[in-house]
DOLOKOL-259845 format. One line per 2 residues: number of its first residue (from 0); their letters; for each residue x, y, z of N, C-alpha, C. Coordinates in steps of 0.05 Angstrom, whole numbers, plus 5000, padded with zeros to 4 digits. Example, Ala and Ser with C-alpha at 12.3 -4.5 7.8 and 13.67 -1.06 7.14 Angstrom:
2
0	AS	5264,4886,5156,5246,4910,5156,5264,4934,5156 ~ 5257,4955,5142,5273,4979,5143,5258,5001,5157
***
This chain:
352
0	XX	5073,4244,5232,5085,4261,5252,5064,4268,5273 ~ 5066,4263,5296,5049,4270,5320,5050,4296,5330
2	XX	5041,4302,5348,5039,4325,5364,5068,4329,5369 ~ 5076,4309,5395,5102,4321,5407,5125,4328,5392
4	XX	5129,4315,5358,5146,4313,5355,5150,4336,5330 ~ 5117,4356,5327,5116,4383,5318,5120,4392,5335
6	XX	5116,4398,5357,5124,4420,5390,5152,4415,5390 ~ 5168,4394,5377,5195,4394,5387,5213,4409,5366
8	XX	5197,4402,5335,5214,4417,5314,5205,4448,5309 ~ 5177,4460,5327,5167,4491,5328,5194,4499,5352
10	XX	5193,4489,5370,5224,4500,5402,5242,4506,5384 ~ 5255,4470,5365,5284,4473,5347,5279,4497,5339
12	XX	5270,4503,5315,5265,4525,5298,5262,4555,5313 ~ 5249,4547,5339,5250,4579,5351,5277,4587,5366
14	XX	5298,4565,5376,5317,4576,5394,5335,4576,5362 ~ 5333,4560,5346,5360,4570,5321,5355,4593,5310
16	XX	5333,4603,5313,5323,4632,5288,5333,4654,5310 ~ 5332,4645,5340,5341,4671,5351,5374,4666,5363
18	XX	5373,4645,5358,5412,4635,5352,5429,4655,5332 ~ 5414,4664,5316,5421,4688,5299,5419,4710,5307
20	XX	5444,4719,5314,5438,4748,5325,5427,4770,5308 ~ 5432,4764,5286,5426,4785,5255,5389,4791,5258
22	XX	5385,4769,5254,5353,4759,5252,5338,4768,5275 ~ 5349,4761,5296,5335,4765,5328,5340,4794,5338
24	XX	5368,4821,5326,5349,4836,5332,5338,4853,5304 ~ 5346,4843,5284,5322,4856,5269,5297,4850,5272
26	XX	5291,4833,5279,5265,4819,5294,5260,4841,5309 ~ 5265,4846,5332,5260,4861,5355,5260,4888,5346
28	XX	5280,4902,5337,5289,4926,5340,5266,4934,5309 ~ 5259,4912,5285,5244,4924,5264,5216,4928,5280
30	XX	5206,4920,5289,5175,4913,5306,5172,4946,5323 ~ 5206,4947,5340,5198,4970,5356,5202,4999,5341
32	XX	5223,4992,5315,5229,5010,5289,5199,5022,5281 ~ 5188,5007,5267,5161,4997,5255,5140,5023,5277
34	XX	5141,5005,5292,5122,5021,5315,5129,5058,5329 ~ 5149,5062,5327,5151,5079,5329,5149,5104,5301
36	XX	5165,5093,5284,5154,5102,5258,5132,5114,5259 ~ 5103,5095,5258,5072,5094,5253,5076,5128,5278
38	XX	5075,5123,5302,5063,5142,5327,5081,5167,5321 ~ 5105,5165,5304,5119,5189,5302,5111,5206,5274
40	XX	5087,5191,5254,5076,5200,5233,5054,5226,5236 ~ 5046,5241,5217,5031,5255,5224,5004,5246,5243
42	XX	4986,5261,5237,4955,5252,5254,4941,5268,5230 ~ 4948,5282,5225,4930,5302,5211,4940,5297,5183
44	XX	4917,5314,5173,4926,5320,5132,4922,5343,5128 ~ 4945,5347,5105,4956,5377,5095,4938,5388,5079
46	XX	4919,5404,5087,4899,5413,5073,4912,5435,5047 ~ 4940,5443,5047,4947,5457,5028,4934,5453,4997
48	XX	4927,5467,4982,4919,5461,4954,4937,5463,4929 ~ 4933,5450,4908,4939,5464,4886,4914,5452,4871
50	XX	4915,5471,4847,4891,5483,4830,4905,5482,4803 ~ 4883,5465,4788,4900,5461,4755,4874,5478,4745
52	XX	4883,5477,4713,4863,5491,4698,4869,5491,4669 ~ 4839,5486,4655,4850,5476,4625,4824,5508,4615
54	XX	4848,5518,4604,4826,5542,4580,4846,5537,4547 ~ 4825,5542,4532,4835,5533,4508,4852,5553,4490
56	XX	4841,5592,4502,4855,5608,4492,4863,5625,4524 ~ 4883,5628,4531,4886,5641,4557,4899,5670,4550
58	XX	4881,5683,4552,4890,5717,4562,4915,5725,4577 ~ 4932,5737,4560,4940,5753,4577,4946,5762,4606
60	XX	4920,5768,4608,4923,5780,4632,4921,5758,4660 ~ 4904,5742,4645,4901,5718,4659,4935,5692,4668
62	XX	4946,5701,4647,4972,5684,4644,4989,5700,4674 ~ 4984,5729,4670,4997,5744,4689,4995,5743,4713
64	XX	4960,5734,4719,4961,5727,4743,4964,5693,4750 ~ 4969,5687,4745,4978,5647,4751,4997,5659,4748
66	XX	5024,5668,4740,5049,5667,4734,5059,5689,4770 ~ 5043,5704,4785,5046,5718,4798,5037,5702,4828
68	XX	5015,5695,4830,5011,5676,4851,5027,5651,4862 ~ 5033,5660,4886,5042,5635,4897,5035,5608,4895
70	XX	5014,5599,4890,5000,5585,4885,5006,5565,4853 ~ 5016,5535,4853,5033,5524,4825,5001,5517,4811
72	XX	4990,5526,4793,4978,5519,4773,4990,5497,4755 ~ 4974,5471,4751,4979,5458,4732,4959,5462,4711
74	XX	4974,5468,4688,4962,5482,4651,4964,5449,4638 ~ 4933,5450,4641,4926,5416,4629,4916,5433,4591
76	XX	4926,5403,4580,4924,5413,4554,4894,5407,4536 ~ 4885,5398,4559,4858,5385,4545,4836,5386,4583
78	XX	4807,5387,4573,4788,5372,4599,4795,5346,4603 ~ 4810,5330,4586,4804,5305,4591,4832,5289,4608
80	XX	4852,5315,4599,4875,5316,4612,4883,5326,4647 ~ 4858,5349,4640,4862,5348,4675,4840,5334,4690
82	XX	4819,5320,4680,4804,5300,4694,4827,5281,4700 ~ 4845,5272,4672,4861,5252,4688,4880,5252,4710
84	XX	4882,5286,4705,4904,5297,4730,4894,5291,4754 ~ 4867,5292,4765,4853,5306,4782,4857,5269,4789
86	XX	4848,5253,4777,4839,5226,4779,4876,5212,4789 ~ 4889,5216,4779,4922,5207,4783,4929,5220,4808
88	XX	4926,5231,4820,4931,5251,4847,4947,5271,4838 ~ 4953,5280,4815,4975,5297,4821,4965,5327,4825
90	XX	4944,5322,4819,4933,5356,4836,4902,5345,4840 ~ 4898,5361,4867,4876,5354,4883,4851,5369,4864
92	XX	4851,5381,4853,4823,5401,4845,4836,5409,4817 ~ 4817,5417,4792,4820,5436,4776,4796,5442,4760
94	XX	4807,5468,4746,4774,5481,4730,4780,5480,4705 ~ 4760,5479,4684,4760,5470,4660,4740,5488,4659
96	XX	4743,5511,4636,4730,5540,4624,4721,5524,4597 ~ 4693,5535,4589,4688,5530,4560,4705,5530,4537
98	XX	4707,5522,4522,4730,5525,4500,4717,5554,4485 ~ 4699,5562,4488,4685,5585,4478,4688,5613,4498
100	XX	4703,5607,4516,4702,5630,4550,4701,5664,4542 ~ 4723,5658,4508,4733,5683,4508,4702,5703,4495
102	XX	4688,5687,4476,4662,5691,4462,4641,5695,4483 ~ 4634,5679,4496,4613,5683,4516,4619,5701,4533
104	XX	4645,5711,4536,4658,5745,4556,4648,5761,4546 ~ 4659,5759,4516,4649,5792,4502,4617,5791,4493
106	XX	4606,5768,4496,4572,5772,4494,4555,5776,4521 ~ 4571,5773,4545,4565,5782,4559,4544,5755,4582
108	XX	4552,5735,4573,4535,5715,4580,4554,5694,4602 ~ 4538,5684,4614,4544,5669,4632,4558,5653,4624
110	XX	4578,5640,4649,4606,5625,4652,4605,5602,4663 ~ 4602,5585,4641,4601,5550,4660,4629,5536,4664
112	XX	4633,5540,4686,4665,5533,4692,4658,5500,4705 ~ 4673,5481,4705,4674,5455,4713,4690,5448,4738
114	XX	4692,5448,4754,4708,5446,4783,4713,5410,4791 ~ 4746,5399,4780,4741,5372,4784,4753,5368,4808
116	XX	4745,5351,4832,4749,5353,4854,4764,5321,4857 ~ 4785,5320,4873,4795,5290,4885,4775,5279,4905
118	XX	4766,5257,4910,4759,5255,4923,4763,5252,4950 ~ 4790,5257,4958,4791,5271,4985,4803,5294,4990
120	XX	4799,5307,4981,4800,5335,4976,4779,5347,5006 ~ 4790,5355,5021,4778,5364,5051,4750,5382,5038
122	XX	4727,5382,5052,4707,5407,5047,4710,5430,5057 ~ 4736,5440,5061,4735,5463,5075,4742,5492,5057
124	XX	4752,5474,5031,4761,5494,5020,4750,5499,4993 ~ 4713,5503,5000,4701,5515,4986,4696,5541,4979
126	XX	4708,5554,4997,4709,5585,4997,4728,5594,4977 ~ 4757,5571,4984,4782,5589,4974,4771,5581,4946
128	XX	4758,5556,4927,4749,5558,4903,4731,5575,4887 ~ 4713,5590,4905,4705,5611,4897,4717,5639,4894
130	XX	4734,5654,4908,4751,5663,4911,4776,5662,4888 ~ 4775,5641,4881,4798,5644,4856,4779,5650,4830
132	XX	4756,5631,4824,4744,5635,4809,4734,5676,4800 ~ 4733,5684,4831,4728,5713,4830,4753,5726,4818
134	XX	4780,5725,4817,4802,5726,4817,4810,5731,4787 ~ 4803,5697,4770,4801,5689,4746,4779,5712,4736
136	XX	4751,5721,4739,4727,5745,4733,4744,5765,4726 ~ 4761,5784,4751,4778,5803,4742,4796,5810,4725
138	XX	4810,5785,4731,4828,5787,4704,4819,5783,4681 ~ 4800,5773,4675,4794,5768,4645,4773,5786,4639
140	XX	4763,5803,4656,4756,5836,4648,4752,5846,4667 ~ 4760,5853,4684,4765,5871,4707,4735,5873,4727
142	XX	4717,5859,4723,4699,5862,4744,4686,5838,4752 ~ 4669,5831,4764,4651,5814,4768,4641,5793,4750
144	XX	4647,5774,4749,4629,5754,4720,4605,5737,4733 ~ 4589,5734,4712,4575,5715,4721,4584,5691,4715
146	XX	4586,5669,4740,4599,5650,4741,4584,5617,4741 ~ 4577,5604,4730,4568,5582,4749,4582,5554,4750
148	XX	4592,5544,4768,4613,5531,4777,4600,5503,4783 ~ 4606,5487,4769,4598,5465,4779,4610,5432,4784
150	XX	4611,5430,4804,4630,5413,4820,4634,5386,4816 ~ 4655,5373,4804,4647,5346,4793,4665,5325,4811
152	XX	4654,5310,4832,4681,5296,4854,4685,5275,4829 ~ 4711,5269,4830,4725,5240,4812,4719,5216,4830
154	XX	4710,5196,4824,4719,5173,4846,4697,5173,4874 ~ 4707,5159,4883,4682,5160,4912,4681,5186,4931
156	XX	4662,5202,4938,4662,5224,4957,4680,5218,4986 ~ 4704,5233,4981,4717,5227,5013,4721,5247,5036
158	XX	4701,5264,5025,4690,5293,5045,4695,5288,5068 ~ 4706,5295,5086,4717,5293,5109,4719,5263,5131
160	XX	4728,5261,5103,4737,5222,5112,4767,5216,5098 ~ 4783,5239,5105,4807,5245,5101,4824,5226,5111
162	XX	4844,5214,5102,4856,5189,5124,4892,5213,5126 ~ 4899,5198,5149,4919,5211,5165,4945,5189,5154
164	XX	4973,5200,5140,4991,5195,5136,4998,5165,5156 ~ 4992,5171,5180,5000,5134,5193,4984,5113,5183
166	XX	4965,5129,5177,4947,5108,5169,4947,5096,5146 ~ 4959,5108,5128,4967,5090,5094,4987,5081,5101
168	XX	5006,5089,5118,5038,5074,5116,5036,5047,5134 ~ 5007,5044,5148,5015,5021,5173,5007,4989,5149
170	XX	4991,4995,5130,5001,4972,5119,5026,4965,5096 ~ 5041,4990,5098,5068,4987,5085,5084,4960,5113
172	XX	5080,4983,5127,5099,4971,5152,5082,4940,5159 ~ 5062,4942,5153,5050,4910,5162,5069,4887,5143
174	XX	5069,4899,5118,5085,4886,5096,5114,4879,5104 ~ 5129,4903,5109,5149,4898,5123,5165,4879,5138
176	XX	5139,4873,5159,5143,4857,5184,5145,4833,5173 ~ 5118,4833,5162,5121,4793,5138,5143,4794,5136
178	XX	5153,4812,5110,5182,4799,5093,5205,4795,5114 ~ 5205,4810,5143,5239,4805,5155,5228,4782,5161
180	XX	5207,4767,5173,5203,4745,5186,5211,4724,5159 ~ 5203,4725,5139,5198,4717,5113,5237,4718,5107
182	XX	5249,4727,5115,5274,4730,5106,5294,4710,5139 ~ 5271,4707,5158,5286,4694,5181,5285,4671,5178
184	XX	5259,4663,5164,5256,4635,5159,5278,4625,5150 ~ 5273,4642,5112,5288,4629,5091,5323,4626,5101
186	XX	5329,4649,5113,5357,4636,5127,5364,4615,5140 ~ 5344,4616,5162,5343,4596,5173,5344,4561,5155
188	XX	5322,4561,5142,5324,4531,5125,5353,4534,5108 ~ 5357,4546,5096,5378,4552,5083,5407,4543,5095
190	XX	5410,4551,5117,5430,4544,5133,5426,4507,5147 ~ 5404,4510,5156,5398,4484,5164,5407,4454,5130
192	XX	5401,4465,5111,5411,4453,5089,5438,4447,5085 ~ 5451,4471,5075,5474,4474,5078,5494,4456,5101
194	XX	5482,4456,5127,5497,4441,5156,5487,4415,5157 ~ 5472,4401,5144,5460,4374,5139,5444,4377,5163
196	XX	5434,4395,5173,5412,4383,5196,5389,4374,5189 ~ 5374,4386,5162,5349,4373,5152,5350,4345,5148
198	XX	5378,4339,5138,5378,4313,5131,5375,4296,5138 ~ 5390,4311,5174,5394,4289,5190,5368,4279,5206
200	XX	5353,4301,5200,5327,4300,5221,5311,4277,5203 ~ 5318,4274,5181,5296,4259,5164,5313,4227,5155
202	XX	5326,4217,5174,5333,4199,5182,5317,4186,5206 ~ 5310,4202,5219,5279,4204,5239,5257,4187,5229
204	XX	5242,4179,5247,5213,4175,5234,5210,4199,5219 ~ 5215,4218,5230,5205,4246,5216,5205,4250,5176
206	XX	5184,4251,5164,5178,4251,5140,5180,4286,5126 ~ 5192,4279,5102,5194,4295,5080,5173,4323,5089
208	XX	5143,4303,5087,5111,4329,5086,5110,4337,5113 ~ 5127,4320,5133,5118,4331,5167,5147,4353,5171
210	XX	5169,4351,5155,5192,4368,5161,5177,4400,5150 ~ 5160,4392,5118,5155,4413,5110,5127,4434,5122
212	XX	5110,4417,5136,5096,4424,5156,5099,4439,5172 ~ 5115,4425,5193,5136,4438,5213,5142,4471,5205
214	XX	5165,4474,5182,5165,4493,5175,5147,4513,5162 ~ 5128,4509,5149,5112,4520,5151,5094,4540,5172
216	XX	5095,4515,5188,5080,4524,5218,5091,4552,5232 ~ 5118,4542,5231,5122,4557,5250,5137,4580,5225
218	XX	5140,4590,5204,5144,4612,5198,5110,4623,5184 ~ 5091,4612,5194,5068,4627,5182,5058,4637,5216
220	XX	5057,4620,5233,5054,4626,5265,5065,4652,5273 ~ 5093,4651,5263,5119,4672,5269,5107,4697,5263
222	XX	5118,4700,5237,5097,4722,5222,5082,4729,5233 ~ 5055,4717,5231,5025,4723,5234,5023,4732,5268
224	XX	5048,4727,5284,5048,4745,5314,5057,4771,5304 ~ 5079,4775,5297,5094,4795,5289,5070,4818,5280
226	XX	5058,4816,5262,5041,4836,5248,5015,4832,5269 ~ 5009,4819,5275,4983,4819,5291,4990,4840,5317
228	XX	5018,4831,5329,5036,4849,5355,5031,4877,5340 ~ 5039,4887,5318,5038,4905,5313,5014,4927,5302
230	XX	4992,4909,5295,4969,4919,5290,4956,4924,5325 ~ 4960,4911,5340,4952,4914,5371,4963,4940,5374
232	XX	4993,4937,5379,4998,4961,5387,4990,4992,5373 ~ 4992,4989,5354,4978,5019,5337,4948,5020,5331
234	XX	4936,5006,5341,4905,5002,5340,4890,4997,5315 ~ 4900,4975,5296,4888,4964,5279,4875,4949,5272
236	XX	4869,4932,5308,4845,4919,5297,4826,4935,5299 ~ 4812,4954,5312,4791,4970,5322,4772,4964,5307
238	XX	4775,4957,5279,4762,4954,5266,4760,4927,5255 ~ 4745,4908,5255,4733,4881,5244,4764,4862,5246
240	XX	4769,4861,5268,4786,4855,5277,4796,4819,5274 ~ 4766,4811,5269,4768,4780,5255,4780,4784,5223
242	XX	4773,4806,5218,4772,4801,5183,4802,4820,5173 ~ 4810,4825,5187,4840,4844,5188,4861,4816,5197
244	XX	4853,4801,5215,4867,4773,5230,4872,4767,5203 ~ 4852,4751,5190,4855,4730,5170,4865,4746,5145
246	XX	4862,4766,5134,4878,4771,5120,4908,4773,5126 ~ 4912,4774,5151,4949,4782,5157,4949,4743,5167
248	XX	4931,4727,5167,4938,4699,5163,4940,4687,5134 ~ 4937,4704,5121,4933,4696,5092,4959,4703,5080
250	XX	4963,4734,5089,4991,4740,5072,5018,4725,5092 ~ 5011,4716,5123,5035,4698,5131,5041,4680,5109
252	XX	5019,4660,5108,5020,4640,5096,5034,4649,5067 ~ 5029,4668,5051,5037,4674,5033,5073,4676,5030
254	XX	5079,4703,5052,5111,4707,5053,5122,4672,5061 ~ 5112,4654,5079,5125,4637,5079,5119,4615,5058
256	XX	5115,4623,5035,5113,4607,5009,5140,4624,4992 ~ 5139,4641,5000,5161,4654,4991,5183,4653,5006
258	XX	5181,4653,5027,5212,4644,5040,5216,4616,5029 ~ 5208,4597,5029,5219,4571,5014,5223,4569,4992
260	XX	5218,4599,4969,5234,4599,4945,5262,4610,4954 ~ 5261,4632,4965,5280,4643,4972,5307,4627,4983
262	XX	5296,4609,4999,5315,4591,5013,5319,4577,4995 ~ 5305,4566,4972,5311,4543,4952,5345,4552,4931
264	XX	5340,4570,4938,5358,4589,4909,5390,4602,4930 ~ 5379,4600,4958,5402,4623,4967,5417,4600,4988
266	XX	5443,4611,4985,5461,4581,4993,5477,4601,5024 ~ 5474,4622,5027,5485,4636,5053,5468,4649,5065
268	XX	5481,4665,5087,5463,4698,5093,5462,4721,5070 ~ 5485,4725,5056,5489,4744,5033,5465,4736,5012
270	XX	5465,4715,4999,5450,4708,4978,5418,4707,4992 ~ 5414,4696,5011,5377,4701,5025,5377,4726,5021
272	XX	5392,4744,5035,5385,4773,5039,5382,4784,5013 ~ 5403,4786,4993,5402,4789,4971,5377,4784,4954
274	XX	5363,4753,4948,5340,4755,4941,5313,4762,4959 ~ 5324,4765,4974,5300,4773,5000,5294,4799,4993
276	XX	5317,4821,4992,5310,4845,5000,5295,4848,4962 ~ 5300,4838,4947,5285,4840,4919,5260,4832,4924
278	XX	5256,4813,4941,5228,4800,4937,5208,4820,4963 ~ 5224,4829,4992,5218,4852,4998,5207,4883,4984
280	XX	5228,4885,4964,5220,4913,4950,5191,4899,4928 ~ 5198,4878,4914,5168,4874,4904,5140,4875,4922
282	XX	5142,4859,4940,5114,4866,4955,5112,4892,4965 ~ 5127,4903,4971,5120,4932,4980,5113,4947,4965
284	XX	5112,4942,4939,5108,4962,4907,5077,4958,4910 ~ 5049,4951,4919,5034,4961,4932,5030,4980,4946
286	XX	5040,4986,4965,5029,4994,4987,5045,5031,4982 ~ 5046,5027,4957,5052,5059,4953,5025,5068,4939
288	XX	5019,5051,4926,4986,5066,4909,4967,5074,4937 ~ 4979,5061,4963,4959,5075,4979,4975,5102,4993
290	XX	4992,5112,4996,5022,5124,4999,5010,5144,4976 ~ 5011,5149,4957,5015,5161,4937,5001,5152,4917
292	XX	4966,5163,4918,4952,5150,4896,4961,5160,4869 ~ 4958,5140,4854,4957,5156,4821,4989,5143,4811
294	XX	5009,5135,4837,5033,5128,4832,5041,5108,4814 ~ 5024,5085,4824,5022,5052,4806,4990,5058,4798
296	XX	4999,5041,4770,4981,5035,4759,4961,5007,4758 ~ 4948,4996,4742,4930,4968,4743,4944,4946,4747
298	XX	4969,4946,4740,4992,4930,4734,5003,4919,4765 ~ 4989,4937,4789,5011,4933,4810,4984,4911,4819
300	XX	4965,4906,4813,4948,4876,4823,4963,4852,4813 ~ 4979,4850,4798,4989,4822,4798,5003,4816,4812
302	XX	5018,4834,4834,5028,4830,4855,5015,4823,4875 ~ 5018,4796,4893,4987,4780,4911,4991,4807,4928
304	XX	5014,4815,4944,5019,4831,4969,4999,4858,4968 ~ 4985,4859,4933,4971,4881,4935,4943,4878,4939
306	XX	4932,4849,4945,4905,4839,4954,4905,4846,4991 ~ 4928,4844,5003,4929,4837,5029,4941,4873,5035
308	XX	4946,4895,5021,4947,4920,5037,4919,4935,5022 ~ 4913,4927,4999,4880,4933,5001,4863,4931,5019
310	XX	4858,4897,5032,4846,4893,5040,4848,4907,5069 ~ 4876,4910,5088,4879,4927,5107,4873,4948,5109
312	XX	4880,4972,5091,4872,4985,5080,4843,5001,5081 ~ 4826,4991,5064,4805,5005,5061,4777,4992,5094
314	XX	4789,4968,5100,4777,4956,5118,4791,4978,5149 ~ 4813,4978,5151,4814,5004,5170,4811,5034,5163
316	XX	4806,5039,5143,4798,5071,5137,4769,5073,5122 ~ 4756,5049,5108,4735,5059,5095,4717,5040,5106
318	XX	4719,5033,5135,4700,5006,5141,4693,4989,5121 ~ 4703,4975,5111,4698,4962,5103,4692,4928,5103
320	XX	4673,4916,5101,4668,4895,5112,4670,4858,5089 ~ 4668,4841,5106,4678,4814,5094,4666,4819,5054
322	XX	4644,4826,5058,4628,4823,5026,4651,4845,5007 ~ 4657,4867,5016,4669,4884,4995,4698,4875,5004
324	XX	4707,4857,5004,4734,4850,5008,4747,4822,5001 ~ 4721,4807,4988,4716,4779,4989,4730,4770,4967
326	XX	4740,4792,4950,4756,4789,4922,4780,4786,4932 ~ 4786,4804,4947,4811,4798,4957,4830,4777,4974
328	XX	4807,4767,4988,4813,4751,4999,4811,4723,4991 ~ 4805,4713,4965,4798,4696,4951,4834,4702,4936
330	XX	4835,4723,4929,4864,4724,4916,4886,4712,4928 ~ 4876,4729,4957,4902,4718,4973,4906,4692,4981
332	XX	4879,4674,4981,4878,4654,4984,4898,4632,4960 ~ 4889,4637,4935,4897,4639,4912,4924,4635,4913
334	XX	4940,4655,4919,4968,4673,4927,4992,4655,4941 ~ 4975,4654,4963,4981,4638,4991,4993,4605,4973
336	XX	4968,4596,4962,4964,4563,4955,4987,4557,4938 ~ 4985,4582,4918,5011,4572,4901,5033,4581,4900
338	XX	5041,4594,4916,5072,4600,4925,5080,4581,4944 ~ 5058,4574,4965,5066,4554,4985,5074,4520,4963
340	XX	5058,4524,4947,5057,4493,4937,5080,4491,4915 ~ 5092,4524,4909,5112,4516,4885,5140,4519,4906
342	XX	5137,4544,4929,5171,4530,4943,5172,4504,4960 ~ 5151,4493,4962,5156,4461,4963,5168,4451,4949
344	XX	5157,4447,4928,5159,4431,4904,5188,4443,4893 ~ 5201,4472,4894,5228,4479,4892,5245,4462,4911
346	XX	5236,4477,4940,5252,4466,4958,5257,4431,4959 ~ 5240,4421,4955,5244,4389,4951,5271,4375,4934
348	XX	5279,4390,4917,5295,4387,4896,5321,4389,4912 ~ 5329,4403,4937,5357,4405,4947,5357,4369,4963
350	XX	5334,4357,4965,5341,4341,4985,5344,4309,4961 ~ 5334,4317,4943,5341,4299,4917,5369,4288,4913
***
């Protein structure tokens, strides 16, 4: 297959994909959806707190005040239970009292309280932790205690390296963008099957590996504008902007290994969309651990889509550079090779 006669099946493929009106303006209208989304997200983070706490015999009086404060206390049943709280996101901070608190009160001796901190837990609200701790003193005998508090961050220090709500969701939405493109393709071949035009094209000099080329090309090209357009516009390359490229070239190449399963299996528009929007909601089951840490667990890495919003990810919020990302991108590589090489090897079987 030569040059002209890939430039002629990249044109075919681009005036039939927007021959679909379905496709062309979800195309359009998801990109400007997408984009407005991101700029209509917060900027800032909700410094609001909640405060857990594990004591092994709780007072009274102490019960009275957590049960009276506005403020939701989570009652961990163990230290090891609210380290894991603290570590799962579901509460930003908590204190862990001696299992001895109530003995060392009435002897009159100092109070080693444990303070487990998230690691992005803002630094501003070191005051209000002392302040409760003073709080917790009174109630559990009405005056002053001696206290000593000592601060344990979980995980990496993210002291005022707080990330802003657009900024975890823009590689949801980068995900996004793949799969509709990833779902324009697979219609597209799908239909082209179905109407014998592949067939007919490969009556051509045109060959089996140059038809599947072709396609390739131009739904990894497609894609890889789409998300690139949209990392421009919301300012995501700003940062290492070569190494943010090739990962959103890595996961093109990827969704369009997956559109050629997709297309292998789906015989209409109903049935693409149908396994599309499944294979959509799978890759996106990443990009909530950054959304909502603590949500998914170890389990959500076998999903490739979660090498390629990592790698966006921590490379636009934690600078991160080619060496601490090199795992990932070896995955995606990984990812990419064999989804591309098994909906071949699927797709091959309709022309059998």
């Amino acid at each position: 297959m030569n040059a002209r006669m890939l430039l002629a099946l990249l044109r075919k493929d681009l005036k039939v994909y927007f021959a679909n009106r379905f496709f062309a303006l979800v195309t359009v209208l998801g990109l400007v959806a997408y984009t407005i989304m991101f700029f209509l997200l917060p900027t800032t983070v909700d410094e609001t707190l909640e405060l857990g706490i594990y004591m092994a015999q709780m007072p009274p009086a102490l019960e009275a005040l957590l049960a009276d404060e506005e403020v939701v206390f989570y009652r961990a049943e163990s230290e090891a239970a609210l380290r894991q709280a603290v570590l799962d996101g579901e509460i930003p901070a908590g204190y862990a009292f001696p299992d001895d608190t109530l003995a060392r009160l009435r002897a009159g001796e100092r109070l080693p309280v444990t303070l487990y901190l998230s690691p992005e837990l803002p630094p501003d609200f070191d005051g209000i932790y002392a302040m409760v701790l003073d709080e917790f003193g009174f109630a559990l005998s009405g005056q002053t205690l001696d206290i000593a508090a000592t601060e344990v961050t979980l995980g990496p220090d993210m002291a005022g390296q707080q990330i802003a709500p657009r900024q975890r969701m823009l590689p949801l939405l980068t995900v996004f963008i793949l799969m509709i493109e990833c779902l324009g393709l697979a219609s597209l071949i799908s239909t082209e099957i179905e109407s014998g035009t592949l067939r007919a094209l490969l009556v051509t000099p045109l060959t089996l590996g140059g038809l599947f080329a072709a396609k390739g090309i131009f739904g990894t090209g497609f894609a890889f504008a789409q998300a690139s357009l949209l990392m421009l516009i919301t300012g995501g390359f700003r940062t290492q902007p070569v190494l943010i490229a090739t990962a959103l070239l890595l996961g093109a190449v990827m969704v369009t290994g997956v559109a050629f399963l997709i297309a292998s299996v789906g015989k209409d528009l109903m049935s693409v969309m149908g396994w599309g929007v499944l294979g959509m909601l799978l890759l996106a089951l990443p990009s909530f651990s950054v959304l909502i840490p603590g949500l998914t667990t170890q389990w959500v890495k076998a999903i490739p889509s979660y090498y390629l919003v990592d790698t966006v990810y921590r490379v636009m919020n934690h600078a991160a550079g080619w060496g601490d990302v090199i795992g990932n991108l070896l995955a995606l590589v990984v990812a990419a090779a064999v989804l591309m090489a098994a909906g071949i090897a699927v797709l091959q079987r309709k022309f059998r």
